[in-house]
BALOBA-1460 file (C-alpha; in Angstrom, 3 decimals):
// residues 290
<rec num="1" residu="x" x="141.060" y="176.066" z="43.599"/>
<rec num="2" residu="x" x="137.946" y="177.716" z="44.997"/>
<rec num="3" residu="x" x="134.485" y="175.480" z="47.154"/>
<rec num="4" residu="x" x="132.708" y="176.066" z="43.827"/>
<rec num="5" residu="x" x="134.815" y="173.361" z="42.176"/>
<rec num="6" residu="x" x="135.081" y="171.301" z="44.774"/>
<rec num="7" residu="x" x="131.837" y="171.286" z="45.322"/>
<rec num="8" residu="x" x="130.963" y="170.992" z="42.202"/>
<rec num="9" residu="x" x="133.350" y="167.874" z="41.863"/>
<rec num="10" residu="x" x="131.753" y="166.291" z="44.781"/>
<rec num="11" residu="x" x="128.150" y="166.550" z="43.226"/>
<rec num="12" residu="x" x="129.917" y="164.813" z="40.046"/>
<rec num="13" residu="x" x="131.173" y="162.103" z="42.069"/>
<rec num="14" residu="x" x="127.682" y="161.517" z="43.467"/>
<rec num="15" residu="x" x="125.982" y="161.538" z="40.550"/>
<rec num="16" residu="x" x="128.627" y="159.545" z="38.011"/>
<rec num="17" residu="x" x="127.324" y="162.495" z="35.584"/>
<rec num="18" residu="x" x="128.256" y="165.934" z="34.282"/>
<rec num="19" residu="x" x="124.635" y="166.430" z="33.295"/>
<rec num="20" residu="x" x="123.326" y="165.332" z="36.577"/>
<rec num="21" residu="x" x="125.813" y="167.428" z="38.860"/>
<rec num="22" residu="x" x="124.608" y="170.735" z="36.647"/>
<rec num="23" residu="x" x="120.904" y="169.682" z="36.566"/>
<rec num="24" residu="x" x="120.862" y="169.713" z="40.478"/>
<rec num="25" residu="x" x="123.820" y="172.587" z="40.978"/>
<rec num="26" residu="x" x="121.249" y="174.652" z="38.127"/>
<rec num="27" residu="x" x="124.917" y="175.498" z="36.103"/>
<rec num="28" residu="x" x="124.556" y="174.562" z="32.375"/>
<rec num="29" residu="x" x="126.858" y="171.263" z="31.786"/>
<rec num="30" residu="x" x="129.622" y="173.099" z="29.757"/>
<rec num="31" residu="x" x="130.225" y="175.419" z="33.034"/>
<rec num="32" residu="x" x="130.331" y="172.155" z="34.661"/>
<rec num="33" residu="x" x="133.151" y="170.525" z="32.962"/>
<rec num="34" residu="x" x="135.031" y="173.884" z="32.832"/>
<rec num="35" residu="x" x="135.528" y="173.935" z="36.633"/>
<rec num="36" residu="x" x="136.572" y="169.638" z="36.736"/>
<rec num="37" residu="x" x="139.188" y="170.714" z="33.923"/>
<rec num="38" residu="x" x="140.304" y="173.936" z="36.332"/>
<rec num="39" residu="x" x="140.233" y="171.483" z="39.540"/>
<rec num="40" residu="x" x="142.320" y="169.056" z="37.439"/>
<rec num="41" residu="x" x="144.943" y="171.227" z="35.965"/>
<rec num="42" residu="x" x="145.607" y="172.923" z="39.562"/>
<rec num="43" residu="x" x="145.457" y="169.182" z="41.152"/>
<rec num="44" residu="x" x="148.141" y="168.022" z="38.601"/>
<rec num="45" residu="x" x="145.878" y="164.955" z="38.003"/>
<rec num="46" residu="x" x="143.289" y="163.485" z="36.271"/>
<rec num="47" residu="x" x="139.996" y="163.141" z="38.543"/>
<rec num="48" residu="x" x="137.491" y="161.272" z="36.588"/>
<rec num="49" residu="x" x="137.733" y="158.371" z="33.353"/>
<rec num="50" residu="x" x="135.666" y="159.246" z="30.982"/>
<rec num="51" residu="x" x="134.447" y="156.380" z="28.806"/>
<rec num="52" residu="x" x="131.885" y="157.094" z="26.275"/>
<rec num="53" residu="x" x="129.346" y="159.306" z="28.286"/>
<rec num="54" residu="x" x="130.208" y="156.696" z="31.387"/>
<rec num="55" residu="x" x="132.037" y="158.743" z="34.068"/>
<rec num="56" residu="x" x="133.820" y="157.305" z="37.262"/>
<rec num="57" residu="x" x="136.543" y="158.564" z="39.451"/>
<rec num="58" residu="x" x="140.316" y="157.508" z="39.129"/>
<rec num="59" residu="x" x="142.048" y="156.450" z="41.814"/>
<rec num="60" residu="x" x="143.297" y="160.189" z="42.669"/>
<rec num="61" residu="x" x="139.590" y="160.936" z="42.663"/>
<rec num="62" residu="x" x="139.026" y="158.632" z="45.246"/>
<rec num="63" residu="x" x="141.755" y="160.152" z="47.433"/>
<rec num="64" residu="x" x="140.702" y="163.197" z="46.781"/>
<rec num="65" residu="x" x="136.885" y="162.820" z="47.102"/>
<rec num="66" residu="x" x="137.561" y="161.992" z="50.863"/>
<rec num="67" residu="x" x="139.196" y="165.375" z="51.342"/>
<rec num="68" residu="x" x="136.687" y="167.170" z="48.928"/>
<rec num="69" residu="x" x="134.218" y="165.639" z="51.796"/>
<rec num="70" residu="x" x="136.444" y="166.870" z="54.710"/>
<rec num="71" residu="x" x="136.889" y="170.511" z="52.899"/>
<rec num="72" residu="x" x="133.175" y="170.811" z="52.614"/>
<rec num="73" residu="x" x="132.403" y="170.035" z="56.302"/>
<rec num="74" residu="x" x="135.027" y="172.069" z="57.719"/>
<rec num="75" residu="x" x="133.488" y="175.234" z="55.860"/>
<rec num="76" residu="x" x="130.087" y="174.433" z="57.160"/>
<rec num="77" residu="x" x="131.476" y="174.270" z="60.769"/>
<rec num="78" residu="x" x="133.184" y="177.343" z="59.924"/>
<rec num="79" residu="x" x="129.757" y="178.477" z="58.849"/>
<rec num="80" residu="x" x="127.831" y="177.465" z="61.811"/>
<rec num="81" residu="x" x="130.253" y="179.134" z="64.272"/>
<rec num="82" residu="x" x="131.165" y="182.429" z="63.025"/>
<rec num="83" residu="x" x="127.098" y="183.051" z="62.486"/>
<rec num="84" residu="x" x="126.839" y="182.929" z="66.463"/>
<rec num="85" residu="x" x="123.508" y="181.377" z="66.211"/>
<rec num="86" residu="x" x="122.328" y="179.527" z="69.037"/>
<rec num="87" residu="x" x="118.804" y="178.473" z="66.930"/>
<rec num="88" residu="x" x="119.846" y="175.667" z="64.373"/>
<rec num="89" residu="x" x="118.927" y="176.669" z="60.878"/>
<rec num="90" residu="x" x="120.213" y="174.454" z="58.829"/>
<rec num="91" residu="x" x="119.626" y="171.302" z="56.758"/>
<rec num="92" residu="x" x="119.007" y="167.702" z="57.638"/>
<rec num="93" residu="x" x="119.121" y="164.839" z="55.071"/>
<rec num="94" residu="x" x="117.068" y="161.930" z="56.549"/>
<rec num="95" residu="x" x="117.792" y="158.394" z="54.558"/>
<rec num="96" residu="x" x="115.451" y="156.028" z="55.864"/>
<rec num="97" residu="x" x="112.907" y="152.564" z="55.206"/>
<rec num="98" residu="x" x="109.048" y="152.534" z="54.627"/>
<rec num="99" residu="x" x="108.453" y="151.403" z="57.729"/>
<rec num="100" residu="x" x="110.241" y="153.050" z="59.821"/>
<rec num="101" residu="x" x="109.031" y="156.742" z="58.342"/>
<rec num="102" residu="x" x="105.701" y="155.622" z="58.398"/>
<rec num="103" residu="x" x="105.622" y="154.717" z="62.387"/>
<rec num="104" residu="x" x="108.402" y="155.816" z="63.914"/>
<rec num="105" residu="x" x="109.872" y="159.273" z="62.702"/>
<rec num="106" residu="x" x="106.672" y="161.103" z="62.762"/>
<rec num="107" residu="x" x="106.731" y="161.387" z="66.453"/>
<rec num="108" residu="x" x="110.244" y="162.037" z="66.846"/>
<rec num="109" residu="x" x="109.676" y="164.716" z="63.473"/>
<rec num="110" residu="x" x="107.190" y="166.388" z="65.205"/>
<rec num="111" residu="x" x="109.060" y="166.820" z="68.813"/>
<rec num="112" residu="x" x="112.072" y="167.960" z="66.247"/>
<rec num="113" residu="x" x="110.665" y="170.755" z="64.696"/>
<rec num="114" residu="x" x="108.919" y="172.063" z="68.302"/>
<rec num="115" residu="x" x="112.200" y="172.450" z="69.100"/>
<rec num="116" residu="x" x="114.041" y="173.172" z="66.291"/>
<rec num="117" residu="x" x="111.278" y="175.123" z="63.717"/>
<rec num="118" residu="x" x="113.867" y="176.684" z="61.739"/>
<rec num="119" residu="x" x="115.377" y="173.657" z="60.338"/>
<rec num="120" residu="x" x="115.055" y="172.348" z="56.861"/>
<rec num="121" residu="x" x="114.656" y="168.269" z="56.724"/>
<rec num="122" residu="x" x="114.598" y="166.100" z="54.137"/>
<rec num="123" residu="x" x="113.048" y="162.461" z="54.182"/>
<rec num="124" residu="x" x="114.267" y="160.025" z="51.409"/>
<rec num="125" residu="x" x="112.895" y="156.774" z="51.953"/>
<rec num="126" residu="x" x="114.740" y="153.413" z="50.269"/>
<rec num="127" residu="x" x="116.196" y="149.778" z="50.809"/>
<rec num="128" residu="x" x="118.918" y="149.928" z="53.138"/>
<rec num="129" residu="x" x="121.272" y="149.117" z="50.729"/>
<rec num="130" residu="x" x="120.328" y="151.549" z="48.504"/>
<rec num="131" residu="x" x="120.309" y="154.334" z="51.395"/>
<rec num="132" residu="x" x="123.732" y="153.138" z="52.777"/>
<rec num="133" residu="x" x="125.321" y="153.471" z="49.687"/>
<rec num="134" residu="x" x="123.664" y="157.253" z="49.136"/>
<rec num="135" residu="x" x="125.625" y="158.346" z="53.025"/>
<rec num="136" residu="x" x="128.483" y="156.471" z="51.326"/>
<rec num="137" residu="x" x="128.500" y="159.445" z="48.582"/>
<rec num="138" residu="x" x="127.036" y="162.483" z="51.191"/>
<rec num="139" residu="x" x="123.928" y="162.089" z="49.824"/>
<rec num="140" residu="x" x="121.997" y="161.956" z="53.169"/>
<rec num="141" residu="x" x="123.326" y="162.537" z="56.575"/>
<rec num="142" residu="x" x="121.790" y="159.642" z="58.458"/>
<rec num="143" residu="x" x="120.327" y="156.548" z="57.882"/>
<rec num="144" residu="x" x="117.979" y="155.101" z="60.356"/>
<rec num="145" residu="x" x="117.023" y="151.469" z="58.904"/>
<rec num="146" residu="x" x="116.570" y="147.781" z="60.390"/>
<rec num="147" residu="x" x="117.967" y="144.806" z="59.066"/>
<rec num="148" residu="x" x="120.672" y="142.212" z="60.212"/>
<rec num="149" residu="x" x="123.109" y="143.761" z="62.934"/>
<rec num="150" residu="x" x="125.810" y="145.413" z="60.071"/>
<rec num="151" residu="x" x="129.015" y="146.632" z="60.730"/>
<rec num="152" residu="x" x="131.477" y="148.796" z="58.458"/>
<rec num="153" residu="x" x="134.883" y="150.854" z="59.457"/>
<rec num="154" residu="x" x="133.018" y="153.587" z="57.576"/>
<rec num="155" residu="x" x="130.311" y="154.167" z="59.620"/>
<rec num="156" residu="x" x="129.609" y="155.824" z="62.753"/>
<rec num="157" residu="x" x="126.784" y="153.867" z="64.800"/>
<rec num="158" residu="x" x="124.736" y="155.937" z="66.647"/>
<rec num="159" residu="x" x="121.727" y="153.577" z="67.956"/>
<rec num="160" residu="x" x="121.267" y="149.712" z="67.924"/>
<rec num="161" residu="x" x="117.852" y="148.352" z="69.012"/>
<rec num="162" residu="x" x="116.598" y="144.923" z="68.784"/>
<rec num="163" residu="x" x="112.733" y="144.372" z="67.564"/>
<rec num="164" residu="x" x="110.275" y="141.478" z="67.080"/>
<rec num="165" residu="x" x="108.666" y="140.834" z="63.943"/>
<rec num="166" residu="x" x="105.429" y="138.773" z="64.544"/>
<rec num="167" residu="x" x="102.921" y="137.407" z="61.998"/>
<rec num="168" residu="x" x="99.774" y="139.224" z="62.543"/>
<rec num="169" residu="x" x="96.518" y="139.131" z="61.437"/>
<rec num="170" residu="x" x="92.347" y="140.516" z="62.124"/>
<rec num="171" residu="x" x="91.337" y="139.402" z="65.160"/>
<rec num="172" residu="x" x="88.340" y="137.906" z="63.061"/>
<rec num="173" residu="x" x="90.723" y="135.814" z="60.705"/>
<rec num="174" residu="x" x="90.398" y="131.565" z="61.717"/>
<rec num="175" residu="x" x="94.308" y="131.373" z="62.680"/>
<rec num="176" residu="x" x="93.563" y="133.533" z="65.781"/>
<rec num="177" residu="x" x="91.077" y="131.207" z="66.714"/>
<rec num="178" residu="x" x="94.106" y="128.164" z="66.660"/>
<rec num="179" residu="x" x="96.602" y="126.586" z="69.206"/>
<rec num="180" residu="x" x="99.610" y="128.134" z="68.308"/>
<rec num="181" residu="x" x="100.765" y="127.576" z="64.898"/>
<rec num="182" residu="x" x="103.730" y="125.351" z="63.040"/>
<rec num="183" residu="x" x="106.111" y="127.821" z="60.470"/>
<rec num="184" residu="x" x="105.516" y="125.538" z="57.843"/>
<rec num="185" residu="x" x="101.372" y="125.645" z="58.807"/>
<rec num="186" residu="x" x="100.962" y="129.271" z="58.983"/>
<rec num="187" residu="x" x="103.362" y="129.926" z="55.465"/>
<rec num="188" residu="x" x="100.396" y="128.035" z="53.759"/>
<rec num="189" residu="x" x="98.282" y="130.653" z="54.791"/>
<rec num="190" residu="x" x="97.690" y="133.781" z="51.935"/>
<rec num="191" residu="x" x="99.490" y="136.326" z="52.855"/>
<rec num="192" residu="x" x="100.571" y="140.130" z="52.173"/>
<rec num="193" residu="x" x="104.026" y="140.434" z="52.253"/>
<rec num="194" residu="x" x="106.462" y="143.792" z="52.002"/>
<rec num="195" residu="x" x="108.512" y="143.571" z="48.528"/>
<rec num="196" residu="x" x="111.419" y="141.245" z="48.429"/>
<rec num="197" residu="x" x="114.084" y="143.768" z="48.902"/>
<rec num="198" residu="x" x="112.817" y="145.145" z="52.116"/>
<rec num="199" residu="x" x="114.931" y="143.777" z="55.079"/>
<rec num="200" residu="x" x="112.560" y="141.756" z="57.120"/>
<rec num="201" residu="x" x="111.300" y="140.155" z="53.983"/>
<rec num="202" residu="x" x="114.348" y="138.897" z="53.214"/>
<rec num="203" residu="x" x="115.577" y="137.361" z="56.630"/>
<rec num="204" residu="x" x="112.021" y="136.118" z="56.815"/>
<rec num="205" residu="x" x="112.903" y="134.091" z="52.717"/>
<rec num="206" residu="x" x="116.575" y="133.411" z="53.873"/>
<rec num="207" residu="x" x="115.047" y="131.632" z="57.293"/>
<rec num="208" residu="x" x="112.776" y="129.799" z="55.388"/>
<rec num="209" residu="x" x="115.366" y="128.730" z="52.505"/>
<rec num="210" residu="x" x="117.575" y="127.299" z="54.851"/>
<rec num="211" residu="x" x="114.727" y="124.533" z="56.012"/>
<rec num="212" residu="x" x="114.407" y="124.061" z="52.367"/>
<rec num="213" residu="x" x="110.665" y="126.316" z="52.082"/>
<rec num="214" residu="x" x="109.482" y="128.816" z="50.998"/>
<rec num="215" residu="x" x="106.225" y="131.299" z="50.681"/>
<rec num="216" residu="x" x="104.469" y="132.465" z="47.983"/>
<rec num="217" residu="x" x="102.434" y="135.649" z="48.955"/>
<rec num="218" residu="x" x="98.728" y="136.783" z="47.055"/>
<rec num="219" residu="x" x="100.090" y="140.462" z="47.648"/>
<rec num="220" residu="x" x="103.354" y="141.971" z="47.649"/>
<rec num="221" residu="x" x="103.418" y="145.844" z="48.540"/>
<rec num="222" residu="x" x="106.347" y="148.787" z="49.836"/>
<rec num="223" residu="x" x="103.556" y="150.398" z="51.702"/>
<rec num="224" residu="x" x="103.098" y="149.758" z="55.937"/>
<rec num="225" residu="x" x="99.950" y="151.296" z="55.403"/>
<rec num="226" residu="x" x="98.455" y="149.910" z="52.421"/>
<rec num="227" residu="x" x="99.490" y="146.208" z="54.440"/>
<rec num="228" residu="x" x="97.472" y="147.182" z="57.487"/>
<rec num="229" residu="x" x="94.408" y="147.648" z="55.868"/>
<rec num="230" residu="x" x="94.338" y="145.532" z="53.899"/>
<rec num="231" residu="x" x="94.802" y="142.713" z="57.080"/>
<rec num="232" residu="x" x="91.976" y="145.168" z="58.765"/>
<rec num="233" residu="x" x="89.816" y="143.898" z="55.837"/>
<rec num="234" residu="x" x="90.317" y="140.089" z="58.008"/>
<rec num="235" residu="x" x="91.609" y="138.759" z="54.071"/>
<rec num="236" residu="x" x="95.212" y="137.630" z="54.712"/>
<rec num="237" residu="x" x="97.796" y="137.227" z="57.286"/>
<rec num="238" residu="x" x="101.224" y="139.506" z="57.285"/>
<rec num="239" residu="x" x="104.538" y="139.485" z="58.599"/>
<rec num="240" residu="x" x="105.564" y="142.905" z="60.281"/>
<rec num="241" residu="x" x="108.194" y="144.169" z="62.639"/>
<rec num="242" residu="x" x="106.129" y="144.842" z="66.015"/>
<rec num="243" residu="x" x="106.531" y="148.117" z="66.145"/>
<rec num="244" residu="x" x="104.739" y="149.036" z="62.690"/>
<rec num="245" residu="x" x="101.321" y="147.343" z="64.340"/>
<rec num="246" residu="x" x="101.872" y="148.078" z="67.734"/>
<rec num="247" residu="x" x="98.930" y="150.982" z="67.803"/>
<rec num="248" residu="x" x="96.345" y="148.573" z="66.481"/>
<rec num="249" residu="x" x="97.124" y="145.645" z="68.878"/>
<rec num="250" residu="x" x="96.667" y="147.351" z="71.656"/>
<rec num="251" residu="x" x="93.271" y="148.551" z="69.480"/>
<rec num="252" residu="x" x="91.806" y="145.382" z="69.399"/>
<rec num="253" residu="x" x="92.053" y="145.164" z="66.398"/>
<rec num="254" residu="x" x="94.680" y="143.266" z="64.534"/>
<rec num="255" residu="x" x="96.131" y="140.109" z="66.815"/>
<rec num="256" residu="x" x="99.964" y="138.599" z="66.727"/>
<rec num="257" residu="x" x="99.670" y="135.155" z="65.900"/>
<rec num="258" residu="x" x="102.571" y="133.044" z="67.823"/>
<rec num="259" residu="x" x="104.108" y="130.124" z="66.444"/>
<rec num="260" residu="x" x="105.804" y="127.633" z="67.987"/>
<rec num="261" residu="x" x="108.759" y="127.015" z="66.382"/>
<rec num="262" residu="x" x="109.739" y="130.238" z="64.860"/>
<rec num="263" residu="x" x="111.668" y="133.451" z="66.512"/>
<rec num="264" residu="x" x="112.994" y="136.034" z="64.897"/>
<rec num="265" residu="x" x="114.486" y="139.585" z="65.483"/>
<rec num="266" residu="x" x="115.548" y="142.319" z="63.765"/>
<rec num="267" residu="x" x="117.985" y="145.681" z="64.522"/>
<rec num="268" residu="x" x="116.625" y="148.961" z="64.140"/>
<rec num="269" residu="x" x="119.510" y="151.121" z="63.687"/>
<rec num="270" residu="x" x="121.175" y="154.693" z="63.003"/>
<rec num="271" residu="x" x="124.632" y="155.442" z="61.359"/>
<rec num="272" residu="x" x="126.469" y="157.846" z="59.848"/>
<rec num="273" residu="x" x="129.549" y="158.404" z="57.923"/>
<rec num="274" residu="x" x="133.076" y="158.344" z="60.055"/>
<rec num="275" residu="x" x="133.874" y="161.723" z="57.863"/>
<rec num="276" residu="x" x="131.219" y="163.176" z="57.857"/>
<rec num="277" residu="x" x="130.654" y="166.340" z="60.146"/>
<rec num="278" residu="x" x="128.850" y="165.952" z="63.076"/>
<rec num="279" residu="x" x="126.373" y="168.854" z="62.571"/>
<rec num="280" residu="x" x="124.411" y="170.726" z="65.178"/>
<rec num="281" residu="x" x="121.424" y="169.696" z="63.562"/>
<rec num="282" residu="x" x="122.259" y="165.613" z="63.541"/>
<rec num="283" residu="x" x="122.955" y="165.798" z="67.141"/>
<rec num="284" residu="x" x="120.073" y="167.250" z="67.835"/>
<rec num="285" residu="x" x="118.166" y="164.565" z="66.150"/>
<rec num="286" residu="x" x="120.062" y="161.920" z="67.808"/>
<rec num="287" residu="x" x="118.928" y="162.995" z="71.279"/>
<rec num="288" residu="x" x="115.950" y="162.944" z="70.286"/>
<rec num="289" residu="x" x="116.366" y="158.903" z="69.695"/>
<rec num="290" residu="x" x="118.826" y="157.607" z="71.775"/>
């Protein structure tokens, strides 16, 4: 048993794919299923079920994928200490929402690499669920996202913020010009709205389902960006964690709307994987934001 297969096992794993695992490891897929076969016969067990070209692992590959994880960490540390290096140089794997990239990280990106210039990072940006389920495989290292406060015996919980999320809109727009508003007033409004699958979105369509209502947005977009100027252009109303505006209030130029009868937070928050190793690199990034 040598890291190449068990490396090459875990990539397997991650992707539920031999041609996957050699696409991204750059072997050709026969070389691929060679080493699984060698890491099988010296493991005494079967790893993976193979069912038509649908792979997933056995219950021994389950075990053994935690280890595999372990293994791979350990040789990094191992790595990182015998090099003597005091700069980091290594790799960071960043899982993380629209949102939050788009307003938050490039500040705390920028102070990163002033201090760190040698280090490689890489951004992925997705639904939480979809991003907790990639640090659930080693995909990323991190995942800094905001939704409901969630817990799992898996994770690692590194920062746990409350934020507003506030309907905003032009200062021009007639609803700033209003007493403040009923919820079921202002959802009557037309409105740009993030996709359905991003967090605040949904708390905002489970809050409203359970008073029996609902809202029916003009626009739906992923993009922060495209949202805010679009509500520049004083044409619809949105519904935004604070944070992602916060610039152009103080600006002048887009206004939070209050309503009376309506508050609601959300939890910014970072995590990371109970087995995965703490590098050098991810605790340098989490001084940066605690």
């Amino acid at each position: 048993m040598d890291f190449r297969e068990i490396n090459t096992f875990i990539h397997v794993a991650n992707q539920e794919s031999f041609s996957k695992a050699a696409d991204v490891l750059g072997y050709t897929q026969a070389a691929v299923s060679i080493q699984i076969k060698q890491l099988e016969s010296e493991l005494g067990t079967r790893l993976f079920d193979r069912i038509g070209k649908h792979i997933s692992l056995t219950h021994q590959g389950k075990v053994f994928y935690q280890y595999a994880l372990r293994i791979t960490s350990e040789i990094e540390e191992a790595k990182d200490v015998l090099s003597g290096s005091q700069d980091l140089n290594g790799t960071l794997r960043i899982g993380t929402i629209e949102s939050i990239c788009s307003s938050i990280l490039p500040d705390i990106l920028s102070r990163y690499h002033a201090l760190h210039p040698a280090v490689e990072i890489s951004i992925i940006t997705d639904s939480p669920e979809a991003l907790l389920d990639m640090m659930n495989k080693s995909c990323v290292d991190l995942v800094y996202f905001m939704d409901k406060r969630m817990y799992d015996p898996k994770w690692v919980k590194i920062l746990e913020e409350p934020e507003n999320i506030i309907f905003v809109a032009s200062p021009d727009h007639p609803c700033t010009k209003k007493s403040p508003l009923t919820l079921n007033k202002i959802i009557s409004e037309p409105f740009i709205l993030t996709e359905k699958d991003a967090s605040y979105r949904f708390i905002l369509d489970q809050y409203l389902a359970a008073y029996g209502q609902e809202i029916h947005p003009r626009v739906e977009s992923s993009s922060t960006d495209f949202i805010i100027q679009l509500l520049l252009k004083n044409e619809f109303l949105s519904f935004v964690p604070q944070f992602t505006v916060q610039n152009q209030i103080a600006q002048g130029i887009l206004t939070p709307i209050p309503v009376s009868d309506f508050d609601l937070h959300i939890w910014r928050q970072i995590v990371y994987h109970k087995d995965k190793l703490l590098t050098r690199e991810m605790k340098a990034f989490f001084q940066l934001v605690q």
